[in-house]
N, C-alpha and C positions, 0 to 999 in steps of 0.2 A: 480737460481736467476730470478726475476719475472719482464718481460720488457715488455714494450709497447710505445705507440707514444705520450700516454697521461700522461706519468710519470711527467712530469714537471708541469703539469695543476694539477694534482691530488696533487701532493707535494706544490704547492701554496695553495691548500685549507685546507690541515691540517697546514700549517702554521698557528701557534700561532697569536692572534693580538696582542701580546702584545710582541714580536719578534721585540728588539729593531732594529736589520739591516734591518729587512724587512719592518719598519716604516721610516726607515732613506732613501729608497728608493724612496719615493713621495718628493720631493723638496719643500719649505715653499712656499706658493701661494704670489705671490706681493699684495701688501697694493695697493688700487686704491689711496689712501688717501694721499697717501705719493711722488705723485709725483708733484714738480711744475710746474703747470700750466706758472709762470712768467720767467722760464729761458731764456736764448738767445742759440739755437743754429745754428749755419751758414747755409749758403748752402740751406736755402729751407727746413732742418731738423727740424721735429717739437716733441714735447716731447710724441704726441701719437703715431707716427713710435719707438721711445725707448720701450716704455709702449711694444707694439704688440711684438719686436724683443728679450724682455726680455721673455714675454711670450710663444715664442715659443721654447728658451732654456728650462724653467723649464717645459714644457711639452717634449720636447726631452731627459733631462734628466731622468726622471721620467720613461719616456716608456724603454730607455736601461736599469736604475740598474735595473727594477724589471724583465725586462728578462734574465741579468746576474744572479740576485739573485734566478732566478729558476733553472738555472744549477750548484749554489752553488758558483758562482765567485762574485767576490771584487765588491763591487761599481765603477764606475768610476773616481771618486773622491778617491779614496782607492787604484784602480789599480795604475793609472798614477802617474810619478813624479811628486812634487810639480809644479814646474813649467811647466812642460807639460800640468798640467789640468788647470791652468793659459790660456797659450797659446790656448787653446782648447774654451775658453771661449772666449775670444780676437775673433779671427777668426769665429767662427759661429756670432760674433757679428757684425763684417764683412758683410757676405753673408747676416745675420739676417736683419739689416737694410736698404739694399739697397732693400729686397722685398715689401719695405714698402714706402721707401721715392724714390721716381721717378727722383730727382733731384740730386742722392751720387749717385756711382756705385764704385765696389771696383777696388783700382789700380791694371793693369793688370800685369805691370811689378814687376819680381820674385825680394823679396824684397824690393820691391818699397816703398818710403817713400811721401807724409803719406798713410795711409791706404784705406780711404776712400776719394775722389774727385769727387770735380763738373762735370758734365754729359756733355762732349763735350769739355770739356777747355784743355784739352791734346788729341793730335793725338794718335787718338785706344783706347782712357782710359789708358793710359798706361806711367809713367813717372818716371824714378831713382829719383828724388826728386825734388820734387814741391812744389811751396811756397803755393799753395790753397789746402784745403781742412782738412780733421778730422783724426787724430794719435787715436786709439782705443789701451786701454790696459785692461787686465781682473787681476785683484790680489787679495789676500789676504790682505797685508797690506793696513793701513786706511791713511798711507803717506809716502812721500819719494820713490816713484815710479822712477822705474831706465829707462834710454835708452842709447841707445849708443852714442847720444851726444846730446851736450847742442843747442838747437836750435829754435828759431821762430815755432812755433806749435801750433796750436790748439789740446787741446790733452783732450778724453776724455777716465776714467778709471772707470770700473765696480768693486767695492769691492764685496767680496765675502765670505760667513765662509762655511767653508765645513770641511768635513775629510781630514787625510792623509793620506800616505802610513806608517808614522810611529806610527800614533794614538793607533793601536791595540797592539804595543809592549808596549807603555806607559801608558796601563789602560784607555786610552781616552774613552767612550763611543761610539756606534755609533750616530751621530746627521744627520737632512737634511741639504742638498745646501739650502742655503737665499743668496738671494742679498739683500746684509746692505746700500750701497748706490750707487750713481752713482754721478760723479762731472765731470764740464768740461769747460776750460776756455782756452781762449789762453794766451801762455807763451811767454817769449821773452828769449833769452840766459841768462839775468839776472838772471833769475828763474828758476835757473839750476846750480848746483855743478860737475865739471868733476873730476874724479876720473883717474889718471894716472896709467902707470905701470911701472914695471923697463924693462931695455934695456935686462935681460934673462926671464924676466918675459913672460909668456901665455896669462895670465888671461886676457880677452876681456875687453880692455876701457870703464865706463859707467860713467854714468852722475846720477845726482838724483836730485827730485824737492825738491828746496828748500821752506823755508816757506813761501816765496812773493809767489811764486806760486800754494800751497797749497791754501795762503788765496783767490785767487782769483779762484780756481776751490771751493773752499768750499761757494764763497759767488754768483756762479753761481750752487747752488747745483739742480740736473735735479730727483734724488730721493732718499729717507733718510727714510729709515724703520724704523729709531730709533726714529725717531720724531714724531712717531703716539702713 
């Protein structure tokens, strides 16, 4: 059998371009067009720190699947569990904004709520739950965004279409990651449904936004790819 160091490189260039996976590897480039300019975001956050922090997800993903896709493995959107790659996208969006905006830095404390907080206003950046600052969520769905409870937030969620782990069993095509939109508004408990459990039940408490809150993240929308 015939090895070398440059098997990976070599096997990227006989790749087909018409090799639906390995086109589903470049992520959709953001519409400049699509972002508004007139949103409100708190904290000193402004919609060109979003724009750059988006930016450098669909270039981090982009540069992993196509070095997964040279050793023959899954996208990462394909690897991970739904909601892991969810999660995945939340968090670098985290990190992603605070290299941008000078005025968020992420809560230090493990679990801390909310995610993102004003620079200075908590001792060490760090607080189990603080009424200032930005709740980041990454999903699929285009509403009804779950948390573990119903509460005073400012809360901004990245939609997303990608693959799944289950698409290749169900004929799905592969397609690229796009961010479809971005909304972000503060909520008040109103603008939240809890969802209970029973007394043998497991399953973790969550809450889900309802449609006052929905209308009011969709009428502060910060970028909307479907509108261009």
């Amino acid at each position: 059998m015939f090895h070398c160091r440059n098997c990976s490189k070599i096997w990227l260039l006989m790749t087909s371009p018409n090799d639906l996976e390995y086109l589903a590897c470049t992520p959709v480039a953001l519409s400049a067009g699509a972002f508004n300019p007139d949103c409100y975001i708190p904290y000193g956050c402004d919609v060109s720190d979003i724009e750059r922090a988006m930016g450098d997800f669909v270039d981090f993903l982009g540069f992993l699947n196509k070095q997964l896709y040279s050793r023959n493995l899954a996208r990462l959107e394909s690897m991970l569990m739904p909601a892991n790659f969810s999660s995945l996208v939340g968090e670098f969006m985290h990190s992603a904004i605070t290299k941008y905006c000078s005025t968020l830095v992420k809560n230090s404390y493990h679990n801390g709520h909310p995610d993102l907080i004003p620079k200075g206003i908590y001792e060490g950046n760090s607080v189990l739950h603080g009424s200032k600052g930005i709740e980041i969520k990454g999903s699929r769905n285009r509403s009804g965004w779950q948390g573990h409870n119903a509460e005073n937030v400012w809360l901004m969620v990245f939609v997303f279409d990608s693959n799944t782990q289950r698409d290749a069993t169900q004929g799905i095509e592969p397609k690229p990651f796009r961010f479809v939109k971005v909304l972000g508004a503060q909520l008040t408990v109103a603008d939240w449904s809890e969802s209970g459990r029973s007394a043998t039940s497991r399953r973790t408490p969550t809450a889900s936004v309802l449609k006052s809150g929905y209308s009011k993240m969709a009428e502060n929308w910060i970028y909307d790819a479907e509108q261009n």
